[in-house]
C-alpha angles and dihedrals in degrees: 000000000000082000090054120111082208144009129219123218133179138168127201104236081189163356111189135164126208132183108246108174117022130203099207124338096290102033133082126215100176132352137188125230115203128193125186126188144175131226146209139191116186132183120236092265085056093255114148110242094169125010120172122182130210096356108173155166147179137210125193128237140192116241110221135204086256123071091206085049094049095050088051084057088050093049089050090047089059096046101059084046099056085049088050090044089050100053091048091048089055088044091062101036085059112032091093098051 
């Protein structure tokens, strides 16, 4: 860290789930989970060379009879979003070079 010529921050702002298709009024059949973050990259001086606010991104998963199965689903969900949230974040870290 001390032999960087940057360093890179971020915070998550938030994790959230909503319901997004229903099988009755009290049962889900799928729902989305969203996380937004914000990011930071600093020079060594503390100068900010890059700074985004609020990026985000969702992904949808099935709910399941099975609480420990749905979680799974969940887990999954988040997974393919941070990959998702990864490749964006390199997108726009590098679209001005």
């Amino acid at each position: 860290k001390d032999a960087a010529d940057a360093g890179f921050t971020g915070i998550i702002e938030s994790v959230s789930d909503e319901a997004i298709s229903h099988r009755g009024s009290q049962t889900s059949l799928e729902r989305r989970v969203r996380v937004v973050l914000s990011l930071k990259l600093t020079d060594r001086g503390g100068k900010i060379i890059w700074t985004a606010k609020e990026i985000s991104s969702d992904q949808a998963f099935t709910v399941l009879s099975n609480k420990t199965a749905t979680e799974n689903e969940k887990r999954n969900a988040i997974a393919v979003l941070s990959k998702r949230l990864a490749e964006k974040i390199y997108n726009m870290l590098t679209e001005n070079f």
